[in-house]
C-alpha positions in Angstrom: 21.8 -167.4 93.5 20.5 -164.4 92.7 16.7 -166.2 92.3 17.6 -167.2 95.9 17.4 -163.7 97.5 13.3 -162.9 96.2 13.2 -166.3 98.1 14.1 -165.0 101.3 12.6 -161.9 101.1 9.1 -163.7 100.3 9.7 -166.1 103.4 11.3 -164.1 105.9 9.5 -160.6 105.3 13.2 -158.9 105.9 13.7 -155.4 106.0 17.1 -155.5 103.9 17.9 -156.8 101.0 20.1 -160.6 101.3 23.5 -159.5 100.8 25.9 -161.7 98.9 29.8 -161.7 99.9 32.7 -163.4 98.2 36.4 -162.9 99.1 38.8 -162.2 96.6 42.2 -164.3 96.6 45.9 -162.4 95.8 45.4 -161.7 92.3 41.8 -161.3 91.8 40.1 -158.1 90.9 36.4 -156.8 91.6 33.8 -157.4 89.3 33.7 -154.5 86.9 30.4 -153.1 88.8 32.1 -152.5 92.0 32.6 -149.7 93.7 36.2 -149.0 94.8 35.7 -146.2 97.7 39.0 -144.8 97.5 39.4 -144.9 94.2 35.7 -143.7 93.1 34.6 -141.8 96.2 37.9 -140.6 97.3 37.5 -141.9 101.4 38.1 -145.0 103.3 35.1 -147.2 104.0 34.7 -149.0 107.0 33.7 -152.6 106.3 30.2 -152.6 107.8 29.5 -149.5 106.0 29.8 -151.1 103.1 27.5 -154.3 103.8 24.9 -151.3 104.8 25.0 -149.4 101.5 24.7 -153.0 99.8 21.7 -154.4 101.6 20.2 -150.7 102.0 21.1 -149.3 99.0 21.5 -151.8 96.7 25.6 -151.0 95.6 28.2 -153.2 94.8 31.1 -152.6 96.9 34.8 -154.2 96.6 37.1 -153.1 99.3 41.0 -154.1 99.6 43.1 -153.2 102.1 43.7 -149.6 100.8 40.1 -148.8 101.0 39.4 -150.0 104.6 38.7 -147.5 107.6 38.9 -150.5 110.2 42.0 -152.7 110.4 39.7 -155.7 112.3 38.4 -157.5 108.9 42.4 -156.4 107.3 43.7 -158.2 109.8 41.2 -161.0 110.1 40.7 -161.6 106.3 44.5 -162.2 106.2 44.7 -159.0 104.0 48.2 -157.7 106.7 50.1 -159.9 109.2 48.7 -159.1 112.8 51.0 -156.7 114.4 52.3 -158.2 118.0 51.0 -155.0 119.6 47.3 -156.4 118.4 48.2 -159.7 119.8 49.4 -159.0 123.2 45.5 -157.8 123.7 45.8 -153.7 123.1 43.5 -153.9 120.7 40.9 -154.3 123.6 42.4 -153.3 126.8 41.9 -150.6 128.8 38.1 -149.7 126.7 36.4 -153.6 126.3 38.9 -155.8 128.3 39.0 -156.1 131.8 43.0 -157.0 132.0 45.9 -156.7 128.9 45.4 -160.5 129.3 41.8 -161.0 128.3 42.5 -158.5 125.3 45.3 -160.9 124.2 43.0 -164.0 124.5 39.9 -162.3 122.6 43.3 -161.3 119.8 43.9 -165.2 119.1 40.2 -166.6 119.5 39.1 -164.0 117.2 38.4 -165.8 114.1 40.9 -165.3 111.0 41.9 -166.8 107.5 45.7 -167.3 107.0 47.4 -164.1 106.2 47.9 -163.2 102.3 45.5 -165.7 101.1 42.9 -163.2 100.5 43.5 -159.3 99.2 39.9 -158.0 99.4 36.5 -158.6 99.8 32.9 -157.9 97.7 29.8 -157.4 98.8 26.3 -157.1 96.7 22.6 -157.6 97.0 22.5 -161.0 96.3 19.5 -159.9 93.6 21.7 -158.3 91.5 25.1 -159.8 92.2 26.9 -160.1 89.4 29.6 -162.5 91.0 28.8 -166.5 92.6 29.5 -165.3 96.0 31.3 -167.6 99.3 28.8 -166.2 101.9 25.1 -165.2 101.8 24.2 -162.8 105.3 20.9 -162.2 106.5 19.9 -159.2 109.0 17.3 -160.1 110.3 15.0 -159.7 113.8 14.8 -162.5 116.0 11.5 -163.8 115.5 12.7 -164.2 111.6 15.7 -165.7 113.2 13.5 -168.4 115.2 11.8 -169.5 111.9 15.3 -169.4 110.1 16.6 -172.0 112.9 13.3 -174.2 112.6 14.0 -174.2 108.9 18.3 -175.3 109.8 16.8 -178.1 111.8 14.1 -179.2 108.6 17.0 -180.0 106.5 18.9 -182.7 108.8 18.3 -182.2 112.1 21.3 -180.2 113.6 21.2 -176.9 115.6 23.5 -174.0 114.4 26.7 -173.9 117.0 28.3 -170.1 116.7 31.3 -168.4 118.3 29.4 -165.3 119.3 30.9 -161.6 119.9 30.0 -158.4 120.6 33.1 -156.9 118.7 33.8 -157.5 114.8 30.7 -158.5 113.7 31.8 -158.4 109.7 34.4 -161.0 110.5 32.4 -163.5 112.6 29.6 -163.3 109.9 31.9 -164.7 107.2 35.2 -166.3 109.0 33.6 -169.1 110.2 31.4 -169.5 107.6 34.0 -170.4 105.1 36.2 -172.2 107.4 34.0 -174.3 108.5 31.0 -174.5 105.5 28.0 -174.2 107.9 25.8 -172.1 109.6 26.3 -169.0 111.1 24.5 -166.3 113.9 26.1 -163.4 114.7 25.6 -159.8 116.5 26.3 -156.6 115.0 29.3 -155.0 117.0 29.1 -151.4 118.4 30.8 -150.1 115.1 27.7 -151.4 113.0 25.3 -150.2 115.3 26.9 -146.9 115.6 28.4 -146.0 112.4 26.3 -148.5 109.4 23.0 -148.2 110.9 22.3 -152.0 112.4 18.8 -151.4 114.1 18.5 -152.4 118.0 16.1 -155.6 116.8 18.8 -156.9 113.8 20.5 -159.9 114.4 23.0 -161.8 111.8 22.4 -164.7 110.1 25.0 -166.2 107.4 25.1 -169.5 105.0 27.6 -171.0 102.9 25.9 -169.7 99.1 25.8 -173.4 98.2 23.4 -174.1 101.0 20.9 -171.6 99.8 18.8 -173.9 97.9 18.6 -176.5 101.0 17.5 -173.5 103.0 14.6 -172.2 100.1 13.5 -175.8 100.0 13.0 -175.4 104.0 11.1 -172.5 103.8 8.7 -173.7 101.2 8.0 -176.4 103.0 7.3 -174.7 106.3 4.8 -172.8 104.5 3.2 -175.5 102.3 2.5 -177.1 105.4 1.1 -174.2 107.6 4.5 -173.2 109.3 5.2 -169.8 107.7 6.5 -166.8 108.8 5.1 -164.8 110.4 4.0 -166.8 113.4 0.7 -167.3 114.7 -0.2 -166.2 117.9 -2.2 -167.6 120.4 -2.5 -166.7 124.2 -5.5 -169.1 124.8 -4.8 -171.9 127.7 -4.2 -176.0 126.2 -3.6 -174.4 123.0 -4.1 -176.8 119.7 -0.9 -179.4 119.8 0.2 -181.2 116.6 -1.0 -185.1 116.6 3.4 -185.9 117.4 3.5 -183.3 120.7 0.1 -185.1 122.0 1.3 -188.4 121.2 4.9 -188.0 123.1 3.3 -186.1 125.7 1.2 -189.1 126.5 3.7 -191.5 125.8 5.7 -189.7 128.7 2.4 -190.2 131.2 1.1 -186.2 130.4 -2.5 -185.3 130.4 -3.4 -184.5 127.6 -6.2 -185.8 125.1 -6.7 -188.5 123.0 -8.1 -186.4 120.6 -5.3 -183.8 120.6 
């Protein structure tokens, strides 16, 4: 895994470091090279703090319920039962929800793990993790995100189907991940553009760890065979096609040359 995150950062050009994740089940405890806020620091961290400092700053950072700032990833990661007050939608209404009703539905689509499964969570630089982590998150700017999803589709063909948010970001960035062992995109929320520095052009991208390698191997190949990142521009009118887009395109009664 760790091997995995030079990978990335050779392919992809990010600005951040790959951060690796892992949750950590009732009775668990950090790896002996976290960070405990509370406990080390003497302050509560909020979540997407913490993913900051790791991919930034390169610090591993365990956080259990006694160390959180915001209660959405507490609640979400199972960590406390979800108050009734959070469920009927107050959570969201009057500030982001139009009606108490559309705050209750975003409360039960939200994505969460079953409560007291989990008691905290990790996160590293996946470089220097020193634990096999659940979830590998990439921040990266959308044109890295277009050769990301060209790479998804090089291993077997599918798109990448998300449950996209503005709120919560740390939780829709792992959640579904693990529920669901696929593919992830998601946004930072406000909180992480506000208070853990997510730049205006960042989007999130997050994988499974064990489908690192399939991801590497996509990459490689992509620039092997002239499809790297970055991406060539051109502007010039009946731009080069590859031999396959001429030969559909004329297949489907296009004009385009033989030659193409």
């Amino acid at each position: 895994m760790n091997s995995c995150a030079g990978e990335f950062e050779s392919y992809l050009r990010l600005k951040s470091k790959p951060l690796a994740v892992k949750m950590l089940k009732v009775g668990e405890t950090e790896p002996e090279d976290a960070i405990r806020p509370l406990r080390d620091w003497g302050h509560h961290l909020s979540l997407c703090q913490a993913f900051s400092r790791s991919r930034r700053q390169g610090e591993t950072i365990a956080l259990f319920k006694e160390d959180h700032w915001c209660f959405e990833p507490v609640l979400c990661y199972g960590l406390a039962e979800p108050p009734s007050y959070f469920l009927e939608g107050h959570n969201r209404y009057p500030d982001t929800a139009k009606t108490l009703e559309a705050g209750s539905r975003w409360a039960h689509i939200v994505p969460k793990f079953a409560p007291h499964e989990y008691a905290g969570i990790v996160s590293a630089p996946l470089e220097s993790a020193s634990f096999q982590p659940d979830v590998i998150i990439l921040y990266c700017d959308p044109s890295q995100l277009t050769q990301i999803m060209v790479a998804v589709n090089w291993i077997d063909g599918n798109d990448v189907t998300s449950q996209l948010s503005g709120h919560a970001a740390c939780v829709y960035a792992v959640v579904p991940v693990m529920q669901n062992n696929q593919f992830q995109i998601a946004i930072p929320c406000m909180g992480d553009r506000s208070n853990a520095l997510a730049q205006d052009d960042e989007m999130i991208f997050s994988l499974p760890a064990g489908k690192a390698k399939d991801l590497t191997e996509a990459f490689k190949f992509l620039e092997d065979n002239g499809r790297g990142y970055p991406i060539k521009y051109s502007l010039a009118p009946e731009h080069s096609l590859s031999k396959s887009y001429a030969k559909i395109g004329r297949m489907m009664g296009m004009d385009l040359p033989q030659d193409s």
